[in-house]
Steps between C-alpha positions, in 0.01 A plus 500: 500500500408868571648705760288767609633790740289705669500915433250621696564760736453455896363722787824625749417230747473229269840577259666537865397158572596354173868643494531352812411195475780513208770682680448324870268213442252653730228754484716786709838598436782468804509803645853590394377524134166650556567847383654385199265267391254793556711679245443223230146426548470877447699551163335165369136657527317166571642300218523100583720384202757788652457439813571133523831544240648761752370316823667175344781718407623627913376183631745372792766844385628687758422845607787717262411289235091577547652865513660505180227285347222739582668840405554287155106409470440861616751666235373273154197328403646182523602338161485152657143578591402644125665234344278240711144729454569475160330140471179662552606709161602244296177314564297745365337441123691782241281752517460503860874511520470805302242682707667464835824620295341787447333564841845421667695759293232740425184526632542489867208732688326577173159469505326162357286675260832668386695177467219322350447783212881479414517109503212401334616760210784240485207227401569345866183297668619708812209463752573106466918563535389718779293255673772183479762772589282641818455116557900401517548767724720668272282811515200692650238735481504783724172639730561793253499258191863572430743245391726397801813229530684386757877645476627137467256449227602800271918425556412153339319649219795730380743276648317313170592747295818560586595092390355628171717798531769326538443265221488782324133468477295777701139462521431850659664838572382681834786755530660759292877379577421148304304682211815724429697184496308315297486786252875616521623141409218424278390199738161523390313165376205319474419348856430883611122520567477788687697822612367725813706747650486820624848749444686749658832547239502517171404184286662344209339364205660242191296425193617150486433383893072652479539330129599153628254510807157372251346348799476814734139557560527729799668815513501711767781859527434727775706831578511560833690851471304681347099603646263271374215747549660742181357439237807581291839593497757673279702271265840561666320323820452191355731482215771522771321187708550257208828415296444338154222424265140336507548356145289215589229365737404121495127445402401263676477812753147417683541780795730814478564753740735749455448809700729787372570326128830746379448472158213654257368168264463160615741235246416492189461111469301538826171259400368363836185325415442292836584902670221554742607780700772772398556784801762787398427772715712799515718403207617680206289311242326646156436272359340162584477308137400618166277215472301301752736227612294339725157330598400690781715669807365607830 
């Protein structure tokens, strides 16, 4: 027995229609309520599985309770709604689970090629995870060959991660706050795959949380403060953005960018052999390593 729910995304007419049919048990909405079921059909951007929860959800309610309901739906993404789309996650194969992971907490509007370069770095058979994701709904190509999800789509994807999270078992880092966390209590383990953030305040490194995290195979530091476009800057610059030590870096490391790196050597028991790219532009590096570590880096 195999329920299958539908994620595909609907013209305006046609999701008006459908949250209808939900809310009033007819195509068009009594007129008291058309404004505000308007205001739904417009938040849920043509999404059926949302549509038919919220229509289900004010059917036969009364105006101040449609109201409140809608500035609700309007305010959050909807965890009763995540929590449902997440069937079409769960029936995914691993490693599809683990691409749209990533596309739902990182790679949002990046190009395809770009995705595609990074993942299959990873040893992913991403074309084929691309094609049963595209296929599920779950995400799309672009006209301009960019990677695009529905907002629904990516709040289930980290709403994912934050069960691990809260397991204590993360999956992914996408913003600064939960890296310093992770490193301040020394949170860091094995089920993190990938890190991709860009920062603003200082940083904090611990030795022990990058030691424990073997299975990181993306990692991806941005500073947004200070110009990309320099080519350097002085030492107090970016000693000051980072608190701590880089005493270790997992290798099973397959990309690394790290835009502003604050310190002059890479770890000493840095051996990535399965590295295939390694960006660290503007940082304060000398040297890279005193013997070649690696098969080949791009």
């Amino acid at each position: 027995f195999c329920v299958k729910y539908d994620v595909s995304t609907l013209p305006n007419h046609e999701a008006m229609q459908l949250f209808n049919q939900h809310a009033f048990k007819k195509e068009a909405p009594n007129d008291l309520f058309m404004n505000l079921s308007s205001e739904v059909v417009n938040h849920d951007k043509g999404l059926p599985l949302a549509l038919k929860v919220w229509g289900s959800l004010l059917h036969n309610k009364g105006l101040s309770r449609w109201e409140r309901t809608v500035i609700k739906i309007k305010k959050t993404s909807s965890l009763d709604i995540v929590e449902k789309l997440k069937i079409s996650y769960d029936a995914l194969e691993s490693e599809e689970q683990k691409i749209f992971l990533d596309l739902a907490c990182f790679f949002r509007g990046y190009t395809k090629k770009e995705v595609v370069q990074i993942l299959e770095s990873c040893d992913f058979e991403v074309e084929y995870g691309l094609d049963v994701l595209i296929d599920k709904s779950l995400v799309f190509i672009s006209k301009i060959d960019r990677i695009e999800i529905h907002d629904l789509m990516q709040d289930m994807g980290r709403y994912v991660v934050k069960l691990q999270k809260d397991s204590g078992e993360p999956s992914r880092l996408w913003n600064a706050e939960d890296f310093n966390e992770v490193m301040v209590n020394n949170m860091g383990s094995m089920t993190v795959e990938a890190i991709w953030f860009t920062y603003f305040e200082q940083i904090c490194f611990n030795k022990e949380a990058m030691k424990n995290m073997k299975r990181l195979r993306i990692l991806y530091i941005a500073n947004g403060r200070l110009n990309r476009s320099s080519s350097s800057h002085s030492p107090i610059d970016l000693k000051y953005i980072t608190r701590g030590s880089i005493e270790c870096l997992p290798n099973n490391l397959r990309w690394v960018f790290w835009n502003n790196y604050p310190w002059e050597s890479l770890p000493k028991n840095f051996e990535p052999q399965r590295l295939v790219h390694l960006s660290l532009r503007g940082s304060l590096l000398h040297d890279l390593w005193t013997k070649r570590k690696v098969q080949f880096i791009h």
